[in-house]
C-alpha positions in Angstrom: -19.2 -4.2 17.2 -18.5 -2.4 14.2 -16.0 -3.4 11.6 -16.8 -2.2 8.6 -15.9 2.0 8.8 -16.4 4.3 6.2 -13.6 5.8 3.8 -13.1 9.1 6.1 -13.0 7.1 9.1 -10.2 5.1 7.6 -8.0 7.7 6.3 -8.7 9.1 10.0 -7.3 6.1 11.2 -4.4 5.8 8.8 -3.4 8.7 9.8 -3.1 8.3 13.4 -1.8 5.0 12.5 1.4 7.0 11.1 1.9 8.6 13.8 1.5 5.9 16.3 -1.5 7.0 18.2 -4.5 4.7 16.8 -5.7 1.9 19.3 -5.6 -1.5 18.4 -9.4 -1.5 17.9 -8.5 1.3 15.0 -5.9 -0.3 13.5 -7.8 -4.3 13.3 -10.7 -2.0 11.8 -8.0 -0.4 9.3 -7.1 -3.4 8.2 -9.8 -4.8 7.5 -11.0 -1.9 5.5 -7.8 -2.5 3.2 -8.6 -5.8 2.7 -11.3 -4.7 0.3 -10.5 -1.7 -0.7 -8.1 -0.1 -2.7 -8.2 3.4 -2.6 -7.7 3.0 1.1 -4.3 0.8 0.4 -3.5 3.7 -2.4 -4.2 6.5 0.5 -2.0 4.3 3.1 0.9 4.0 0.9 0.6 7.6 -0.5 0.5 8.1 3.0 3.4 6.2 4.3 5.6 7.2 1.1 4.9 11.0 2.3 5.7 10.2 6.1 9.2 8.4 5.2 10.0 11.8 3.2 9.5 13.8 5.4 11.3 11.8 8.5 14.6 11.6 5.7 14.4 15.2 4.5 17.2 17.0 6.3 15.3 20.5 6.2 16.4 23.5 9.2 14.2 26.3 9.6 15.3 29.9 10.4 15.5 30.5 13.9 12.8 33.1 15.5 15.0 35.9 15.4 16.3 36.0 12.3 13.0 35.9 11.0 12.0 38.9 13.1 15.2 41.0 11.4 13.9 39.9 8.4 10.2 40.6 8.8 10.9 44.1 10.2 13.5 45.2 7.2 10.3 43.8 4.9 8.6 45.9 6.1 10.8 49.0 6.1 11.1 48.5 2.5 7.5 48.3 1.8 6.8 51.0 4.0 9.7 53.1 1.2 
């Protein structure tokens, strides 16, 4: 068995980790990982500050339509 993983792996891991699909095999080998080094605690909070954002952040896109009407009088004008 393999504990020790490699950067990549672990910001791999992380990142499924975030988004609740690492196994518990992953996430023991995570930890671990963090427990010596810091760049990969720095990437897992960067990581989890930029996940709480984005889960608070009240943002609406433009529905598929609108953006059609607005895509086609684009290019009306360009084509002017």
């Amino acid at each position: 068995m393999k504990f020790f993983i490699k950067y990549e792996e672990a910001t791999q891991i992380c990142d499924k980790t975030q988004y609740n699909e690492a196994s518990i095999w992953e996430k023991i080998k995570l930890n671990i990982r963090m427990l010596y080094c810091s760049a990969t605690r720095k990437y897992s909070a960067r990581n989890a500050k930029l996940t709480s954002a984005i889960k608070k952040s009240k943002v609406k896109t433009m529905p598929q339509d609108q953006k059609a009407a607005m895509k086609e009088r684009l290019a009306k004008e360009l084509a002017n």
